[in-house]
C-alpha positions as a printed Julia matrix, in Angstrom:
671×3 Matrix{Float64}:
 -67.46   10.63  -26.34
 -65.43    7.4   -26.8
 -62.61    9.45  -28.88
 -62.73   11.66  -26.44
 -62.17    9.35  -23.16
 -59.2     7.64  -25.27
 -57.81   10.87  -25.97
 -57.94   11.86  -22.25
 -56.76    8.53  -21.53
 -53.88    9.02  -24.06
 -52.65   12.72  -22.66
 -52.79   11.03  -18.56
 -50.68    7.94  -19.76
 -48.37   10.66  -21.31
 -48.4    12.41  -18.13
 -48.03    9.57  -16.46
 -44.74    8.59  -18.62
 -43.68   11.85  -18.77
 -43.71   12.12  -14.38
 -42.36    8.36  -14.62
 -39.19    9.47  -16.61
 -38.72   12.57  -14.57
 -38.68   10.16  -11.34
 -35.4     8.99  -12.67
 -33.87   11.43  -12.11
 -31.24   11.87   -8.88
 -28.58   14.72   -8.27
 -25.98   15.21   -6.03
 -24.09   18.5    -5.41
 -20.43   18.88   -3.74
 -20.63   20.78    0.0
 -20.03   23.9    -1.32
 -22.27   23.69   -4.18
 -19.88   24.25   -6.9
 -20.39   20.7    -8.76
 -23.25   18.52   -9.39
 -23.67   14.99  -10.52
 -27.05   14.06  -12.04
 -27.88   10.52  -12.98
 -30.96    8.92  -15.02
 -32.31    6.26  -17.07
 -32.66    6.22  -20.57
 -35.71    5.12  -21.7
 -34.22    1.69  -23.06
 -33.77    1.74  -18.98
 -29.46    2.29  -19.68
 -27.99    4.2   -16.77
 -26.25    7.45  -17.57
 -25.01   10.17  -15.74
 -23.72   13.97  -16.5
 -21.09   16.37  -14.24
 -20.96   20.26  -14.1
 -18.86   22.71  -12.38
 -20.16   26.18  -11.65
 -22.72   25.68  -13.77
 -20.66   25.06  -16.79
 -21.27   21.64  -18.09
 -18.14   19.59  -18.07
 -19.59   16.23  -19.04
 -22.57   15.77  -20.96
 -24.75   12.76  -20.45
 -22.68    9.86  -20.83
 -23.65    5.98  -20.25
 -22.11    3.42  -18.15
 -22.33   -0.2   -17.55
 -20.74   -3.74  -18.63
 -20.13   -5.97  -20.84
 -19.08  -10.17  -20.42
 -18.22  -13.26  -22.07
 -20.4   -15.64  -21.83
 -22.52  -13.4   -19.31
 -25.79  -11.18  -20.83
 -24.35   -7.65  -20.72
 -25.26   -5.33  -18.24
 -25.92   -1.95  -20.49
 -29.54   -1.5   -20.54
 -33.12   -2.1   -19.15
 -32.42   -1.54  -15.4
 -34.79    0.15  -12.85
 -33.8     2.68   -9.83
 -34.82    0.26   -6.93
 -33.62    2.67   -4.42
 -30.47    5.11   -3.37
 -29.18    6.04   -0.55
 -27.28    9.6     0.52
 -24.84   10.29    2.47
 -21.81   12.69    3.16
 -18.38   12.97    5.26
 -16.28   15.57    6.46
 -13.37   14.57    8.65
  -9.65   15.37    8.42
  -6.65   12.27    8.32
  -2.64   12.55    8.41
  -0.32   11.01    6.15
   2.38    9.56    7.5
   4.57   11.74    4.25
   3.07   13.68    1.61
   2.67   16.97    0.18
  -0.1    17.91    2.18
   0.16   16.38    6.28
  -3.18   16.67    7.14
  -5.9    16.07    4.09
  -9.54   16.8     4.48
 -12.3    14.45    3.55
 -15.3    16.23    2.12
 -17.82   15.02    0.24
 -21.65   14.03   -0.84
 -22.65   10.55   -1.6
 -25.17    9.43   -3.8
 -25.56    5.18   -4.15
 -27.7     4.23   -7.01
 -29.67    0.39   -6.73
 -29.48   -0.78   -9.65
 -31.24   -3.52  -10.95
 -32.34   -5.29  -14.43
 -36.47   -5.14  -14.69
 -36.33   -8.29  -16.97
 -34.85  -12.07  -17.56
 -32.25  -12.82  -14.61
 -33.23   -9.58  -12.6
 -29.22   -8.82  -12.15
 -27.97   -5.97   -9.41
 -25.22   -3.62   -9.52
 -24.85   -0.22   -7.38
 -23.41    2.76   -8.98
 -21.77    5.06   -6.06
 -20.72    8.84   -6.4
 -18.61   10.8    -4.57
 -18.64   14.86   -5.27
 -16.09   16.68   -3.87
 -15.54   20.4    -4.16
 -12.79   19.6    -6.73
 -14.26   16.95   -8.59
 -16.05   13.89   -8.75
 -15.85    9.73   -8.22
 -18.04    7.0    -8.92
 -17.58    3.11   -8.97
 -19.71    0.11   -9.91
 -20.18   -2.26   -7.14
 -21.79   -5.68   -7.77
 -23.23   -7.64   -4.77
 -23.05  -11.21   -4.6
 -26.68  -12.6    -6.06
 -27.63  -15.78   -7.25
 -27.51  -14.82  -11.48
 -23.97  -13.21  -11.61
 -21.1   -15.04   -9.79
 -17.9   -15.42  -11.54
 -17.2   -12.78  -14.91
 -14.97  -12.04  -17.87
 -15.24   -8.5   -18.22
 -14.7    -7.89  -21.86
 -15.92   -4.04  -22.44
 -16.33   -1.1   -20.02
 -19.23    1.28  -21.32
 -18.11    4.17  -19.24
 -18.52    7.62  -21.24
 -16.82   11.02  -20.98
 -18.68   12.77  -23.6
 -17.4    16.77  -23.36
 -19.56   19.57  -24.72
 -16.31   20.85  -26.84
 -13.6    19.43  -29.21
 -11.37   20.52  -26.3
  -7.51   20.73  -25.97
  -5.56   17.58  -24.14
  -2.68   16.79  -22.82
  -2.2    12.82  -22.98
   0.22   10.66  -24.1
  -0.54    7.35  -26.33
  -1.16    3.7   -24.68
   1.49    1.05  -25.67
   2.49    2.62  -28.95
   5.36    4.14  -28.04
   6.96    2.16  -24.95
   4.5     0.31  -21.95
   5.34    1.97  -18.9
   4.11    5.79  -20.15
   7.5     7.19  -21.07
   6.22    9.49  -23.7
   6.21   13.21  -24.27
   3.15   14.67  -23.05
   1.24   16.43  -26.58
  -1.01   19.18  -26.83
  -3.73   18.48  -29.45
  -7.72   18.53  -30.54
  -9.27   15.66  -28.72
 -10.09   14.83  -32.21
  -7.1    14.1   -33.01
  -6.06   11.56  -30.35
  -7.09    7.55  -30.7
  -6.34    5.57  -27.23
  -4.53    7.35  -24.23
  -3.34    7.25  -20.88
  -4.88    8.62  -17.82
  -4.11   11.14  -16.31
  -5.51   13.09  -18.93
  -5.31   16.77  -19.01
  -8.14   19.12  -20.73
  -8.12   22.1   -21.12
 -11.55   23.61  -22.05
 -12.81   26.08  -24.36
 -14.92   27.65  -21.4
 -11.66   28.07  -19.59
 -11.97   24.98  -17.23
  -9.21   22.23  -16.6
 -10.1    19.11  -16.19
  -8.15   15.57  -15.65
  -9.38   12.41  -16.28
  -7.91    9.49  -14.07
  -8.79    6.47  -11.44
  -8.4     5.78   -7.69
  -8.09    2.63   -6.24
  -7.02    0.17   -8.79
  -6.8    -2.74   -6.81
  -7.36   -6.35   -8.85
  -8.56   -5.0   -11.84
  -7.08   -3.51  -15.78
  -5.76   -0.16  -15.83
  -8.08    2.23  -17.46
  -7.19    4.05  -20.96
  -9.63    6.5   -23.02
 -10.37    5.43  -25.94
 -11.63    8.32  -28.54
 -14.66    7.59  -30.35
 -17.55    9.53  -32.04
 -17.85   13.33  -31.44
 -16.33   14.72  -28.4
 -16.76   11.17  -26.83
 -14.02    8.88  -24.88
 -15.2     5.61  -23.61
 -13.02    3.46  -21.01
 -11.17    0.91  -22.93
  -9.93   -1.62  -20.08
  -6.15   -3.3   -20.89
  -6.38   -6.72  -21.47
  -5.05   -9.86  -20.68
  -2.91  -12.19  -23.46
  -6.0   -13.9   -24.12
  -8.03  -10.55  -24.67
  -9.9   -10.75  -21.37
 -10.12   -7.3   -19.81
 -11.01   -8.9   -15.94
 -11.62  -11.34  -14.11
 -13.73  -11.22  -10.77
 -16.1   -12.59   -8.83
 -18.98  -11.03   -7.22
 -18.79   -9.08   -4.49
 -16.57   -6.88   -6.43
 -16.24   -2.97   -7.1
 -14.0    -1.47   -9.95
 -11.62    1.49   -9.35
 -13.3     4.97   -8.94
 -13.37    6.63  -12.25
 -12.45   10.58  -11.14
 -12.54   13.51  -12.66
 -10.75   16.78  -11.13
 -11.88   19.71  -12.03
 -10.57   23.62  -11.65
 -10.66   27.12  -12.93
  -6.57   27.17  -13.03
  -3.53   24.11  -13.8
  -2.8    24.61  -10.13
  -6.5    23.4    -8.77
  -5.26   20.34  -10.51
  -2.32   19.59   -8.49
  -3.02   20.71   -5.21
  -6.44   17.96   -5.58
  -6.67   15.13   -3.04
 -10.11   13.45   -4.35
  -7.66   10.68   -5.47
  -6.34   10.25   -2.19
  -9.65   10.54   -0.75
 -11.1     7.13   -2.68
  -8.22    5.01   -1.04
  -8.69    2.93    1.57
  -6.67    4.09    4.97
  -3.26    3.11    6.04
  -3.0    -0.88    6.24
   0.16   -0.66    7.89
  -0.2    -0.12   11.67
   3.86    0.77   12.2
   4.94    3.31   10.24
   7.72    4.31   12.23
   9.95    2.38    9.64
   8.73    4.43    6.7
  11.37    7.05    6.43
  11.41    9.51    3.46
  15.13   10.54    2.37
  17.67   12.1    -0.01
  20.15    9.69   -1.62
  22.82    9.39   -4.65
  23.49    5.84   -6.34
  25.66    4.45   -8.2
  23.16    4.51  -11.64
  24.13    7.52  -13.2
  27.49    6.52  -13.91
  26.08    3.57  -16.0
  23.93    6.02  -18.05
  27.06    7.96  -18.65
  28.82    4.64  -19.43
  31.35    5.42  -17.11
  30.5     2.1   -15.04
  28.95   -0.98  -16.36
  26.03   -2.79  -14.52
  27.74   -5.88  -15.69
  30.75   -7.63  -14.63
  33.82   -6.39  -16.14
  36.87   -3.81  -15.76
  34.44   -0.96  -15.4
  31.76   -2.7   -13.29
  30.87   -0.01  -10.93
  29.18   -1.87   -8.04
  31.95   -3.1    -6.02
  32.9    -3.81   -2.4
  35.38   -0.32   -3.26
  33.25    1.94   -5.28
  30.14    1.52   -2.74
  31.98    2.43    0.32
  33.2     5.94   -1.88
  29.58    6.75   -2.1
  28.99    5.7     1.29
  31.41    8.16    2.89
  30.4    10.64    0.45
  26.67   10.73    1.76
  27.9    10.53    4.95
  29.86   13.47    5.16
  27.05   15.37    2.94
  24.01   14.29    5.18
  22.3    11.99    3.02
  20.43    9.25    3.94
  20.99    6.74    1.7
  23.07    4.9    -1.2
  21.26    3.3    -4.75
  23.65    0.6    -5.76
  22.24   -1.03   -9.13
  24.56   -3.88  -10.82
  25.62   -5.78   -7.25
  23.53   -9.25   -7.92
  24.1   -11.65  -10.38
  22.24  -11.51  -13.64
  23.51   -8.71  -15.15
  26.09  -10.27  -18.17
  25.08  -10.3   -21.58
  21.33   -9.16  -22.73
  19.74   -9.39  -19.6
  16.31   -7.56  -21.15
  16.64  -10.75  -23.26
  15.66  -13.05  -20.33
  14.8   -11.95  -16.71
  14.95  -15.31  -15.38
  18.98  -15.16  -14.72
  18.78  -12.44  -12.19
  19.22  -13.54   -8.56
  17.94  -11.53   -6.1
  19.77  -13.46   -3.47
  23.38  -13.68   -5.21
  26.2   -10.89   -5.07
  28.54  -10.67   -7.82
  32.17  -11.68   -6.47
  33.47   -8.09   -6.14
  30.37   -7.32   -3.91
  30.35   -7.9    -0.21
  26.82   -7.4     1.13
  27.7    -7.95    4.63
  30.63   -6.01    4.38
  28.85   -2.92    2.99
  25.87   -2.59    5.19
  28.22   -3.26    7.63
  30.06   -0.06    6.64
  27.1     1.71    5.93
  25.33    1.53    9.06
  28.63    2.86   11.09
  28.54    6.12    8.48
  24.92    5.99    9.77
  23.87    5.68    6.14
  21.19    3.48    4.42
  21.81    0.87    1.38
  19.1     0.9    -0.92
  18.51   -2.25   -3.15
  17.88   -2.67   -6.22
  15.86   -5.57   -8.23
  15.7    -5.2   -11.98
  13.46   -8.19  -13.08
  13.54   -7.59  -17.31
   9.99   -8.09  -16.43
  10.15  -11.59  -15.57
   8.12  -10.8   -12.75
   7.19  -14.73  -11.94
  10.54  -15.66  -11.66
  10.64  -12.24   -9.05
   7.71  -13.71   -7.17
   9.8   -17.06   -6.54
  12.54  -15.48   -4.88
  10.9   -12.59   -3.66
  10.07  -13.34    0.29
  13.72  -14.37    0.77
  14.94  -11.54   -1.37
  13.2    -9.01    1.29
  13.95  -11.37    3.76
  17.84  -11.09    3.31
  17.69   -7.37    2.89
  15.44   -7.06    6.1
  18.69   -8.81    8.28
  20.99   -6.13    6.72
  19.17   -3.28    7.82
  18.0    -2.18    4.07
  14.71   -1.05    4.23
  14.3     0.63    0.86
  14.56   -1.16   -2.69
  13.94    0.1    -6.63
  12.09   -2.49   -8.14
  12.13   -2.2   -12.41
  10.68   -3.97  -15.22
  12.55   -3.07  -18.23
  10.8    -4.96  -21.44
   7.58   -3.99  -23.66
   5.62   -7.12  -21.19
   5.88   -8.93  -18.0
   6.18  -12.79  -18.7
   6.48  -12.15  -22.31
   3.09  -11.35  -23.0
   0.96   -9.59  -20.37
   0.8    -5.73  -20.27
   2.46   -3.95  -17.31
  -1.17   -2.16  -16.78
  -3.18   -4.91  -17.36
  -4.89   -6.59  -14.27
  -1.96   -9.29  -14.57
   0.93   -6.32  -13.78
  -1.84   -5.01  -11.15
  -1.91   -7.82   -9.43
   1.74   -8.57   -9.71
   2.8    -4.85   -8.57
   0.44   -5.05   -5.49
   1.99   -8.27   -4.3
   5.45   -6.93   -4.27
   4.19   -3.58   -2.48
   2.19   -6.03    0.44
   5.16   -8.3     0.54
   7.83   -5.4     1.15
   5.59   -4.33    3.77
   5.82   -7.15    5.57
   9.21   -7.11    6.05
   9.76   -3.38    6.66
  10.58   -2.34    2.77
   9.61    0.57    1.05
   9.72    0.91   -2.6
  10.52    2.88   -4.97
   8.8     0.97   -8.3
   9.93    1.99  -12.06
   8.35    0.69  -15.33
   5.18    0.55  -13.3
   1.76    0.61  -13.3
   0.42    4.0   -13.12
  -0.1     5.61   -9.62
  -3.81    5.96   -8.08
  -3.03    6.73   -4.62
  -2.5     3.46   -3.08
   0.18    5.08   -1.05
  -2.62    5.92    1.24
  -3.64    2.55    1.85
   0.42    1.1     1.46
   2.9     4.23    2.69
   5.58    2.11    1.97
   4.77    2.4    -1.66
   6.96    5.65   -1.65
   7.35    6.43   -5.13
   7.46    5.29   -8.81
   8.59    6.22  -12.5
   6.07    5.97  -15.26
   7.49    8.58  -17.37
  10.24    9.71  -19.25
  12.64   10.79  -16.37
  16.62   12.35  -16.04
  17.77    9.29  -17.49
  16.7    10.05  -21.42
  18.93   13.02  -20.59
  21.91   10.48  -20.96
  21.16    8.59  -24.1
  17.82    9.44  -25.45
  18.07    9.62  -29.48
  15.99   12.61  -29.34
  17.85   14.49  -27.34
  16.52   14.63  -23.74
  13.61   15.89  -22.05
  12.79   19.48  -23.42
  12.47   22.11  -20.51
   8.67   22.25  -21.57
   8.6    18.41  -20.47
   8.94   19.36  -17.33
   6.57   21.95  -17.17
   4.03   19.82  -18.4
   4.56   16.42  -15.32
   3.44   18.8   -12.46
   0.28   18.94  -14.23
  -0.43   15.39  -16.09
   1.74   12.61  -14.9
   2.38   14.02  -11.04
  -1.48   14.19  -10.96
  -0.96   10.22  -10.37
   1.34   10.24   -7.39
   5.21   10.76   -6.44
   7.55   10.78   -9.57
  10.95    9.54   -9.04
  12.56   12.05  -11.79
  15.79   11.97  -10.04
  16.78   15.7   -10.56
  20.04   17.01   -9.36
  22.63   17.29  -12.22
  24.81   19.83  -11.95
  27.51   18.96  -14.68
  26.72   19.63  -18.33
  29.44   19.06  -20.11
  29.22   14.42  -21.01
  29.79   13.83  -23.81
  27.8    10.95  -25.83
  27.1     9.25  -29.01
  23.34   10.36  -28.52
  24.18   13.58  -27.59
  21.38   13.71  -25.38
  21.87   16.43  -22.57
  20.28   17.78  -19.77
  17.99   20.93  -20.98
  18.09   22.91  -18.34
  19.95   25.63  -16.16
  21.97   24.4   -12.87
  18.79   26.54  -10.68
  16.45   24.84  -12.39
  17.76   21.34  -11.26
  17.19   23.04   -7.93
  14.01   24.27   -8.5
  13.04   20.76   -9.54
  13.24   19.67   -5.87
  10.41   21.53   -4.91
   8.38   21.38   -8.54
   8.71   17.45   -8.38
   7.42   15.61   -5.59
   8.94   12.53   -4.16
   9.41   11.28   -0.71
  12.82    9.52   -1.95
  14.44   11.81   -3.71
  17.88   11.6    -5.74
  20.8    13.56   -5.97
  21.18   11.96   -9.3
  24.87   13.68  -10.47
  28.12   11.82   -9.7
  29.4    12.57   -6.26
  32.64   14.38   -7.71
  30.88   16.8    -9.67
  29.01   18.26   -6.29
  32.18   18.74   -4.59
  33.07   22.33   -3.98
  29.63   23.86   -5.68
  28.16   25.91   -3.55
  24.75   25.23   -4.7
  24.63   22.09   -3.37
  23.55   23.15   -0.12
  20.32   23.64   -1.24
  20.12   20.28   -2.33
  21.38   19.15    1.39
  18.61   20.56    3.47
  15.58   21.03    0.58
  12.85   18.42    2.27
  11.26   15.63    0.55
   8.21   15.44    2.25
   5.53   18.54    3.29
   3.04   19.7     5.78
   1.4    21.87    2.83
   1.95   22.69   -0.77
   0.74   26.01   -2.57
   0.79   25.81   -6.72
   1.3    29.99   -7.71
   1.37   30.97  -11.18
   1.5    28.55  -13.96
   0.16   27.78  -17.78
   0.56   24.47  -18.71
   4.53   23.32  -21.19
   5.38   27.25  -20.52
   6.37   28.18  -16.44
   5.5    26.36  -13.34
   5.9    27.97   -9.39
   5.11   25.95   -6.52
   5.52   27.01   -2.69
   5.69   24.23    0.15
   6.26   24.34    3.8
   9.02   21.63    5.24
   6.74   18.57    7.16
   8.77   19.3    10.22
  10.06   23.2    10.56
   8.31   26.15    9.59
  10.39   26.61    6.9
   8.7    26.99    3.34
  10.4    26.51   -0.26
  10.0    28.21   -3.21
  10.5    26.16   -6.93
   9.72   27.97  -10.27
  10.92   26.93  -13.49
  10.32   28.07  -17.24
  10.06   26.42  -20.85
  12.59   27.65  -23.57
  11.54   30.82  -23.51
  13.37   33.17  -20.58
  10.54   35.17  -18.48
  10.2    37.65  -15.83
   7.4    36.51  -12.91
   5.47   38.15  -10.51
   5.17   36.18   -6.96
   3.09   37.01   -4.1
   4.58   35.54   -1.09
   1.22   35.54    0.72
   1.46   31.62    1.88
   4.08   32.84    4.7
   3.02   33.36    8.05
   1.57   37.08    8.78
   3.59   38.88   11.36
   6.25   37.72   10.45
   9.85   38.68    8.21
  11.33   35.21    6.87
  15.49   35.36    5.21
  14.87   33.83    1.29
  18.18   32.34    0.41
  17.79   33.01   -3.41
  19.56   30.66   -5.9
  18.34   32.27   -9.08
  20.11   31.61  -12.89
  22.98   33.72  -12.62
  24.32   36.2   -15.39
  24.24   34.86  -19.04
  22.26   31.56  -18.0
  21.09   29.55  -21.01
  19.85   25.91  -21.03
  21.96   25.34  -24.44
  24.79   27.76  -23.83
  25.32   28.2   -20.73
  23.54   26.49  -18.25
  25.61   27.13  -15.05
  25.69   30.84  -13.41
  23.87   30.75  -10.06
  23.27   33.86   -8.47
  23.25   33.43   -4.82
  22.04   35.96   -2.79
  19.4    36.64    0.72
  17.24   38.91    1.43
  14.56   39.89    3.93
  10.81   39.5     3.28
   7.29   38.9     4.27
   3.99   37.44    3.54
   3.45   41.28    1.89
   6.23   40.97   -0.31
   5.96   40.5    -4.19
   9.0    38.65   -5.31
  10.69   39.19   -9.08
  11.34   36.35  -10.28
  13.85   36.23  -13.28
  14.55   32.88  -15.16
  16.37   32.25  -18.1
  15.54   30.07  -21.2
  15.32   26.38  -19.62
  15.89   27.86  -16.12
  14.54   27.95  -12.94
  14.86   29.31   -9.48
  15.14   28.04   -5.77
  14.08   29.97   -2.45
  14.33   28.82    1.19
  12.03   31.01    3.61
  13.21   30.69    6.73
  11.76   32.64    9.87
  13.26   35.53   11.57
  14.25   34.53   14.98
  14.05   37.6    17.36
């Protein structure tokens, strides 16, 4: 009778357990019920939580938490105090984008964390699911046990079911501002890479991996461990510290994007979403443009950034370019190479760069003077060889000086492997170094256009001024790079990786072919591809990057004159990842649409539907198509130019040659 009791007694503790462990378990689904986040405890009490889409699991269960120095981890035996649900659905405008308005939809699930032993420690976990993907954040209150931290490891796991395909390109190996070809390989062949990161599954899902919101904290790599396992592996500090932080704080949102095609990808807003709102309350100064510069010409070595006989900022040469935006309805003029600091091996040592200081052949006042009478913009440009403290000293009065001009636009840059000589650029040293410059430009009216950044994860929600950035290998490796240039597949790869992160300032626009170089880099790609690349590549300031002369009397240039920068909606069409790319978007302030499509090496007929026009309605496509013969390598300029009439019934055949592209304007049918 006694065995017996225990044994009863053993199978209702078991029960008991068993219902216990089940307790711990909380899901969340997206509003239209096509993902689900579930999250637990393991027994050892460690928090872990698992994502599916459709049904198909897209991350299996994974654990999260924290580790310190000098603090007790936070990993392991935690209890579910309480959590909390909630959900939103409301619409916002962007002041520019690719999308005006952008709707907010999601399911909320806030998990109470908190440890059931020794200092009784708290942290939240919070999840967002959207209909295209998920976000979640740690948030730690303030509390008596945990004040200040050195964050020294990030447990976060994305364990996949399946060895799966990526796209991703190294962290640090190669250069330290992501200027790397995107590969295709095994995950199990990668070590440490960048976000975005592109998967493609073997049950036919895509899937990026990225962050929103990284505000005071380390950029976020994946780190490849056991199995089909990454783990976030936070950049460090000099001294090896991944963060420092005091509670309150919350980390980025982790996100993952999910979709049955490469397009779902792009046309995602979930980062956007997980941004805080616009912190600037006048936006009337924000302006999105077209502009040439006086840059290419140093990549060419036709001008020199430095002083000398060919120096190619001057008082002279600026006013050409001037005049020649002027009478081409462009906004704006780049002019790199005007401020002192430019002589000898100025990657050497940032600190000789004045941001106040014209060289002698330079007349600031003379120029703006001139350029605001051709009703055309100077934009500014600080290079700071990554000597970003010695930016932050003269930076106030840098934007200051600027702001009396009337320029209200300047391309920052950081060219050298660390900032300071030893911190990375994505480490939470460069974060807090890059927001500083975007929140002081905004106080003086300046937008910016930031290369050799930190990676994009849509702060321009929260900071419009931040208009655009590099942070990848762009038209200039088509000058000088030893291997070549970017290959057309390059650029059928950004749309669905790197642009995944924000606005890319590529700087398209070349229409002459013919440099010649030591490198013998070149541009790979047809003339209507460069076109194409206006719509393909979004970026509120965008570049005619070509020398002015070699625009002059090309008929394709007109495209390039009234092609928007900005959109009130964008449609991806067909696509497959390094091989072809079409994208549709309609103009932010016509009805006008635009049609970009470009190709890899390989020349391809394509089938468009033009169902994203308006119904009822016939639309003129002027057509600039690669023309007769067109080949990236032998031939890369025929255009053919034509119109036609056609509606949102039409199918469009879409011809490109190897490396090529083609560019449509819709416009409507006035009766």
């Amino acid at each position: 009778m006694i065995k017996l009791n225990k044994s009863l007694l053993l199978v209702v503790s078991l029960m008991m357990a068993v219902s216990t462990y089940a307790q711990k378990t909380y899901k969340v689904k997206s509003p239209g019920k096509m993902n689900e986040v579930v999250f637990g405890l393991t027994k050892a009490g460690e928090p872990q939580y698992s994502f599916s889409s459709n049904g198909k699991s897209v991350i299996k269960p994974s654990l999260l938490g924290f580790e310190f120095q000098e603090n007790k981890k936070m990993t392991d035996g935690f209890k579910v105090v309480n959590t909390e649900n909630k959900s939103a659905d409301e619409v916002w405008e962007q002041p520019w984008g690719e999308f005006k308005k952008v709707r907010d939809n999601h399911n909320e699930l806030i998990v109470h964390l908190q440890e059931t032993a020794g200092e009784k420690r708290l942290v939240d976990i919070i999840f967002r699911v959207f209909d295209d993907g998920l976000g979640f954040r740690y948030s730690f209150p303030k509390q008596p046990n945990l004040d200040k931290v050195k964050i020294s490891n990030e447990i976060t796991q994305f364990i996949f079911p399946f060895d799966n395909e990526v796209w991703s390109i190294p962290v640090h190996r190669e250069n330290s501002y992501y200027e790397s070809f995107y590969r295709k390989t095994p995950m199990s062949k990668t070590d440490t890479i960048n976000t975005p990161a592109t998967f493609e599954t073997k049950d036919k899902l895509f899937v990026a991996i990225h962050e929103a919101n990284l505000t005071d904290f380390a950029s976020m790599t994946l780190l490849k461990t056991k199995g089909n396992q990454y783990k976030s592996d936070l950049v460090p500090w000099a001294d090896g510290v991944k963060v420092y932080a005091q509670t309150p704080f919350q980390t980025p949102w982790r996100t993952i994007i999910v979709g049955t095609k490469p397009g779902d990808l792009m046309a995602s807003t979930l980062m956007l979403n997980l941004n805080e709102p616009n912190k600037i309350k006048d936006v009337s100064w924000i302006e999105p443009s077209k502009y040439i510069g006086i840059w290419w010409g140093m990549h060419l070595e036709k001008y020199t950034w430095g002083q000398g006989p060919k120096h190619g900022a001057t008082t002279e040469n600026t006013k050409k370019y001037i005049d020649f935006a002027s009478e081409n309805g462009l906004d704006g003029v780049l002019v790199e190479g005007w401020n002192i600091g430019w002589d000898g091996d100025w990657t050497a040592d940032g600190t000789s760069f004045s941001f106040l200081k014209a060289y002698p052949d330079f007349d600031l006042d003379e120029i703006t003077a001139y350029a605001k009478k051709k009703n055309v913009r100077l934009i500014g440009h600080h290079e700071t060889a990554g000597a970003s403290k010695h930016y932050e000293s003269q930076m106030d009065e840098a934007f200051k000086l600027y702001n009396s001009k009337g320029v209200n636009a300047v391309k920052t840059g950081y060219v050298n492997k660390y900032l300071d000589k030893k911190e990375w650029h994505d480490s939470q040293y460069g974060v807090r170094h890059y927001r500083k410059v975007i929140e002081t430009a905004a106080k003086y009216q300046i937008m910016i256009d930031n290369h050799e950044p930190v990676k994009g994860t849509g702060l321009q929600r929260t900071y419009p001024n931040l208009m655009t950035q590099e942070g990848a290998r762009g038209q200039e490796y088509n000058a000088w790079s030893a291997d070549g240039g970017n290959t057309p597949e390059h650029l059928n790869v950004l749309p669905f990786t790197r642009m995944l992160s924000g606005p890319l300032d590529y700087t398209p626009g070349n229409f002459n072919f013919d440099y010649k170089l030591p490198q013998g880099a070149k541009v790979q790609s047809t003339l209507a591809a460069q076109l194409a690349l206006y719509v393909v590549l979004f970026s509120p300031l965008q570049m005619a990057s070509d020398l002015p002369e070699n625009y002059v009397g090309k008929p394709e240039f007109k495209f390039i004159k009234e092609v928007p920068c900005i959109w009130s909606d964008t449609k991806p069409l067909e696509a497959k990842i390094g091989e072809f790319t079409a994208i549709a978007r309609k103009d932010w302030n016509s009805e006008n649409w635009y049609l970009g499509a470009i190709t890899n090496d390989k020349a391809r007929e394509m089938k468009v539907a033009l169902s994203f026009l308006n119904k009822g309605i016939s639309y003129t496509a002027e057509i600039y198509a690669d023309g007769s013969g067109a080949d990236y390598k032998t031939n890369p300029y025929p255009v053919a130019m034509s119109t036609q009439t056609v509606d949102s019934s039409t199918v469009m055949d879409l011809k490109l040659a190897s490396g090529g592209g083609i560019a449509v304007k819709f416009t409507p049918v006035r009766k």
